[in-house]
C-alpha positions in Angstrom: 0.0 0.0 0.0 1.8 3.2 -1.1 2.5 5.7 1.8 0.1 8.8 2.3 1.6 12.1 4.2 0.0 15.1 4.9 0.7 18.1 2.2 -0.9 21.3 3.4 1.2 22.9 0.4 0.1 20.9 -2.3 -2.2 22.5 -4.7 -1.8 21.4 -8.5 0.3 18.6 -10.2 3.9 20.1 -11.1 4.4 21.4 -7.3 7.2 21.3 -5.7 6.5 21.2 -1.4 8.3 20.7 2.0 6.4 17.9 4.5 5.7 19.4 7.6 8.2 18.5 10.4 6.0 15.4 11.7 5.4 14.0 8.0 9.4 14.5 7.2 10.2 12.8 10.1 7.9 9.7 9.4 8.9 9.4 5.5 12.8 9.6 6.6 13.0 7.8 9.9 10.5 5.7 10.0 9.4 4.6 6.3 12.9 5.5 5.4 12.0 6.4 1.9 14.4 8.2 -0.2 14.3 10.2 -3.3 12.4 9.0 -6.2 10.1 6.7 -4.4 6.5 6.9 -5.2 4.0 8.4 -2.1 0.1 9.8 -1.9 0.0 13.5 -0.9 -3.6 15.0 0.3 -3.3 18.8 1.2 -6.5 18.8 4.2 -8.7 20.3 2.1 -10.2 17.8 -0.1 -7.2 17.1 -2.9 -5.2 14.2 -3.2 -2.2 13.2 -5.8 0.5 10.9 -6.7 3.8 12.1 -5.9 7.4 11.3 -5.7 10.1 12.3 -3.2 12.4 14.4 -4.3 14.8 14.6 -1.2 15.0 13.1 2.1 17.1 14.5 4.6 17.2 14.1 8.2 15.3 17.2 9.1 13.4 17.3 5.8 11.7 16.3 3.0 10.5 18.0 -0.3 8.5 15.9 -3.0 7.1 16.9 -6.1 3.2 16.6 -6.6 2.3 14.6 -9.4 -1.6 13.7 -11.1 -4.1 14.2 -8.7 -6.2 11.0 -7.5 -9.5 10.2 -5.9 -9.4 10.3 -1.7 -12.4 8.6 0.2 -15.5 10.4 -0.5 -17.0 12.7 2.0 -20.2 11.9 3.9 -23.1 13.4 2.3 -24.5 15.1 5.6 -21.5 17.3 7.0 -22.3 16.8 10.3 -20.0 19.0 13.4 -19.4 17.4 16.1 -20.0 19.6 19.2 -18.4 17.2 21.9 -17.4 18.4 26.1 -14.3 17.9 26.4 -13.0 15.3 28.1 -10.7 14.6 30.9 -7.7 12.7 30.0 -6.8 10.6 26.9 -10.6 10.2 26.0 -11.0 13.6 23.8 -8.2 12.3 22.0 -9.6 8.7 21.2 -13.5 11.1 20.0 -11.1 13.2 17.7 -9.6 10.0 16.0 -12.9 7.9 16.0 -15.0 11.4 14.5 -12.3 11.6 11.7 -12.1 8.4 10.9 -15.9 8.1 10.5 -16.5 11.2 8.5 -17.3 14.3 10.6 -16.5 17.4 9.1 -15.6 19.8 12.0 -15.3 19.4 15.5 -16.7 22.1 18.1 -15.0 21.4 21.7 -16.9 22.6 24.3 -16.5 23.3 27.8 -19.8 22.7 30.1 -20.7 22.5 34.0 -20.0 19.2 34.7 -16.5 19.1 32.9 -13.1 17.9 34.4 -11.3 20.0 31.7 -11.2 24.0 32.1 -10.9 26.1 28.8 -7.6 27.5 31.0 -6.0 23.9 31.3 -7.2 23.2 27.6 -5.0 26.2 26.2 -2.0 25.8 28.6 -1.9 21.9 27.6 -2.1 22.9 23.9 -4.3 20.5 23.7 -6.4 22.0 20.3 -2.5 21.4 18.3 -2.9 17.7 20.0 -6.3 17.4 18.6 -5.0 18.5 15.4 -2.2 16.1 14.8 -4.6 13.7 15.5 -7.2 15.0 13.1 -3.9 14.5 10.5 -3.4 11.2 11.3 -7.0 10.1 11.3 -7.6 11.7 8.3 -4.0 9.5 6.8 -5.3 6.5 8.2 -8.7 6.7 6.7 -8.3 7.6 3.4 -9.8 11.3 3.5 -8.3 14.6 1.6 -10.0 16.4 4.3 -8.8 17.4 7.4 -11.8 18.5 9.4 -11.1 21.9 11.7 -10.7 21.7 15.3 -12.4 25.1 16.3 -11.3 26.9 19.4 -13.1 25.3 22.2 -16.1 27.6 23.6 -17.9 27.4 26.8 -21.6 25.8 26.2 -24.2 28.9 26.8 -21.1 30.5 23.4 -22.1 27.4 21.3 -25.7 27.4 22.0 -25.9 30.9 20.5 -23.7 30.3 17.7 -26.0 27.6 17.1 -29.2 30.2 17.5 -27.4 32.5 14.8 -26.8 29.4 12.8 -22.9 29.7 12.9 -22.7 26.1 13.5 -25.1 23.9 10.9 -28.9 23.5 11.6 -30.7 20.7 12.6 -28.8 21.0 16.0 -29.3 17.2 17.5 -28.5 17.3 21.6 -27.9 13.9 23.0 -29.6 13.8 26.6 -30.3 10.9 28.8 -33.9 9.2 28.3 -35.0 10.7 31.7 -33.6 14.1 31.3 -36.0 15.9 29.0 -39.3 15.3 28.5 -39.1 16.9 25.1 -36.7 14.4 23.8 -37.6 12.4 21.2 -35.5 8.8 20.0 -33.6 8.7 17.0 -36.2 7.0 15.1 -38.5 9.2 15.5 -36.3 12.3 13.5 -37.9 13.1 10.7 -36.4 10.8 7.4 -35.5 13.8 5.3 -31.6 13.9 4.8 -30.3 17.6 5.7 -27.3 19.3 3.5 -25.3 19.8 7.8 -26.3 19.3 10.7 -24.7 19.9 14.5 -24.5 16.5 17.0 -24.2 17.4 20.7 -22.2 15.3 22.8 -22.4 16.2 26.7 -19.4 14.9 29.7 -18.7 12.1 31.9 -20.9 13.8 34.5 -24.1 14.9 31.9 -25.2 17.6 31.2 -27.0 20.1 34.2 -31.1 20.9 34.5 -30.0 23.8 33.8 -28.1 23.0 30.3 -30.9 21.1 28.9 -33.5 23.7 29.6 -30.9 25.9 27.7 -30.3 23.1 25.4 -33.8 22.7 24.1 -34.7 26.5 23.4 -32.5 25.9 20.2 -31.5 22.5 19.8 -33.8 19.3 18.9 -33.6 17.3 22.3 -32.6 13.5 21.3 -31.9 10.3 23.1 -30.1 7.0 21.9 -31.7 4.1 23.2 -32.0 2.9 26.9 -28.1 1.9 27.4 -26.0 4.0 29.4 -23.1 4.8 26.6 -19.4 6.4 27.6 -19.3 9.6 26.8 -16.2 8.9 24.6 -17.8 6.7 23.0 -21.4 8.4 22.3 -20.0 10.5 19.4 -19.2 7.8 16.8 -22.5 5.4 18.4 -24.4 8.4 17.3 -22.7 9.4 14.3 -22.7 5.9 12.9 -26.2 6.3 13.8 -27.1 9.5 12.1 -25.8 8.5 8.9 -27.6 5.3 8.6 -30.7 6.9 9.0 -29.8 9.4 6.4 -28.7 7.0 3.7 -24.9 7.2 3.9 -24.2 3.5 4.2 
């Protein structure tokens, strides 16, 4: 299987580009390829192309961007993933699993009943983290496209960016069964497949009265079944979910 690297640079066949540092560092220490051996470039914002190294130092690599090719086709609802951020490893293993299946942006945000302040989120650089991951999902998977990791926002910011549709309409908030009595079950969502939509995914804890009453001023309330499901989890169950009701598999 010929080797795909991340390309930012890459824009039409004939270009000549540097590899970021991470990418130059996998081609040269840890693929070892050298010049004149054949790769796959994608540039993060839908292209792909054939292209062959043209030199491999220790530090760097350049390689030279040949035809361009056919990446794995985008999902046909671009759904954002508005997901709490979660304490530990965990918001790293969403950001992977979200990529991999085919979300187009992610929305962190911060809410009550989070572990993680926005404070600790920026001193940990932890939206670069989520990035590099976002790359190597996106590498992994097949994709041109590198969905964006927007700044993470405390929930009362998102629900108004979702009011002044900023973030894609129908919003869907995941709540517990018992937490809303305006919920309704995924089923019962209308059939009709939107261009975007917005999935919200609350914390470990869940989300607050208060949140939900918030929540469903703007949002469509919506639970997923009886099952108590980790919150690391939740996004791709109901992603997965989403786009089998909406015809994407």
């Amino acid at each position: 299987m010929t080797a795909r690297f991340y390309a930012p640079e890459a824009h039409a066949t004939g270009d000549e580009v540097a590899l970021p540092d991470d990418e130059s560092e996998h081609l040269t220490r840890v693929l070892r390829l050298k010049r004149g051996d054949r790769i796959v470039v994608f540039n993060g914002r839908g292209l792909a192309f054939d292209a062959t190294v043209q030199a491999a130092g220790k530090h760097a690599a350049q390689v030279l961007v040949g035809a361009a090719r056919a990446a794995a086709s985008e999902a046909r609802v671009a759904i954002t993933l508005i997901q709490a951020v979660l304490k530990g490893d965990k918001m790293d293993d969403v950001v992977r699993d979200a990529v991999m299946i085919g979300v187009a942006a992610i929305q962190p945000v911060v809410t009550a009943r989070c572990e993680v302040t926005r404070a600790s989120v920026e001193r940990g650089r932890r939206r670069e983290r989520w990035e590099r991951i976002a790359v190597s999902s996106a590498k992994q998977c097949g994709r041109a496209l590198v969905p964006v990791i927007l700044e993470p926002e405390p929930f009362d910011a998102v629900v108004m960016l979702v009011e002044e549709r900023q973030l894609p309409d129908p919003a869907l908030m995941l709540i517990e069964p018992q937490a809303g009595a305006d919920a309704v079950s995924l089923r019962e969502l209308g059939a009709r497949r939107p261009d975007e939509a917005s999935l919200i995914v609350g914390p470990e804890g869940g989300w607050t009265p208060r949140e939900v009453a918030t929540g469903s001023e703007r949002c469509q309330l919506v639970t997923l079944g009886a099952r108590t499901i980790r919150s690391d989890a939740m996004a791709l169950v109901a992603t997965a979910a989403l786009f089998a009701k909406w015809g994407e598999y």
